[in-house]
C-alpha positions in Angstrom: 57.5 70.2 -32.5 59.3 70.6 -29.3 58.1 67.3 -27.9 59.3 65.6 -31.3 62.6 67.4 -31.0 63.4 65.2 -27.4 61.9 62.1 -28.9 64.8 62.6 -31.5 67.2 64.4 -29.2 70.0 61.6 -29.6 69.7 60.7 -33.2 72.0 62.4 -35.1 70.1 61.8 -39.0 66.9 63.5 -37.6 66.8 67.3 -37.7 63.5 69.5 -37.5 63.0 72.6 -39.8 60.2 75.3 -39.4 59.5 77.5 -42.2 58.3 80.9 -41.5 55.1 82.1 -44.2 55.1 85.5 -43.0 59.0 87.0 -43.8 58.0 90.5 -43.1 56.7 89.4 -39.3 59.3 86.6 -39.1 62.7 88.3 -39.2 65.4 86.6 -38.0 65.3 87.8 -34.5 62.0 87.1 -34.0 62.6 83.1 -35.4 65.8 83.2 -33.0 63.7 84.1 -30.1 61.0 82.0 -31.0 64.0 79.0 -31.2 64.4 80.4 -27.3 61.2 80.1 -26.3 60.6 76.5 -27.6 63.6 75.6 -26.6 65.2 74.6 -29.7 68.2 73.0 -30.0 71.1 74.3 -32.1 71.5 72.0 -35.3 69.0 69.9 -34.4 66.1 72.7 -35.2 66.1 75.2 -37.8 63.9 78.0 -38.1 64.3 79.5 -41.6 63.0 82.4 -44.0 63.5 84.1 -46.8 61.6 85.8 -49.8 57.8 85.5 -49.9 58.3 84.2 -53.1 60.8 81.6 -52.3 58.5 80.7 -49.3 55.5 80.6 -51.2 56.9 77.8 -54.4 58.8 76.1 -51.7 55.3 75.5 -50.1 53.2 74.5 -52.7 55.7 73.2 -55.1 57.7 71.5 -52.9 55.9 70.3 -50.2 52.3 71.2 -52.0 51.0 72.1 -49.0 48.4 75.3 -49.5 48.8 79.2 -48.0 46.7 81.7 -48.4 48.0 85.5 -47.8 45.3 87.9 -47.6 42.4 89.4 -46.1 41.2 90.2 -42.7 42.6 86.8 -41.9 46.2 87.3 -42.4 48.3 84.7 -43.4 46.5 80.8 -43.5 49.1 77.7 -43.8 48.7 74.3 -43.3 49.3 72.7 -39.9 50.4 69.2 -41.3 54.1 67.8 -40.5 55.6 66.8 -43.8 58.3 64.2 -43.5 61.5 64.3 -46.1 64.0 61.4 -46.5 68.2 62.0 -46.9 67.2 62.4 -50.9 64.5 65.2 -50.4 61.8 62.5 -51.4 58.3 63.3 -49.2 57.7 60.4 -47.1 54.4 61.4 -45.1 52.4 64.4 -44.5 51.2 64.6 -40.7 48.4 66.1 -38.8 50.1 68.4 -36.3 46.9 68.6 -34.2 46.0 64.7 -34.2 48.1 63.0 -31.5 47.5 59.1 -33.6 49.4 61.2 -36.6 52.2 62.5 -34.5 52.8 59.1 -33.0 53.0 57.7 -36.5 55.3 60.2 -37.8 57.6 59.3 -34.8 57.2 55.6 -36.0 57.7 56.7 -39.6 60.6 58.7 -38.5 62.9 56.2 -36.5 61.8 53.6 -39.4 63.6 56.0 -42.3 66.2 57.1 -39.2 67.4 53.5 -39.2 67.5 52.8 -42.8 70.2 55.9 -43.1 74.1 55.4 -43.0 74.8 58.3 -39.8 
């Protein structure tokens, strides 16, 4: 995320949200120094929380991704990228862990990017 944040550093349509699936471990000075450590810029990247419910139909209602709370395991979320237009339409889901799907979703990206009034 941090590498996609420079790649986008300049353009002013593209922000970068990470939604935390674990609110009681994720307060909000643990996402701020997280920001810190990943060097996040201010209003470019946003690191949000909020009610484990919220979180939870935010997750698989509007991104339908999966999570799984419970167990030994902890807390299992999907590692994909999703991509959201200016209208809050999904464009693309992303393998976070697949380089060739990164490098598309910075192709898809600066495709919609230009497409958008700034």
């Amino acid at each position: 995320m941090k590498e996609l944040q420079q790649a986008f550093l300049l353009d002013p349509r593209t922000r970068f949200f990470s939604f935390s699936v674990d609110p009681e471990t994720d307060t909000p000075d643990v996402l701020r120094q997280y920001a810190r450590q990943y060097d996040a810029v201010p209003g470019k990247w946003f690191f949000l929380t909020g009610e484990r419910k919220a979180i939870d139909r935010l997750t698989r209602e509007g991104f339908h991704l999966a999570i799984d709370v419970g167990g030994d395991s902890g807390i299992v979320h999907s590692q994909k990228f999703v991509l959201i237009d200016h209208h809050a339409s999904i464009r693309g889901y992303y393998d976070s862990d697949d380089s060739d799907a990164v490098n598309n979703l910075v192709r898809d990206t600066r495709i919609l990017s230009r497409r958008v009034e700034p």
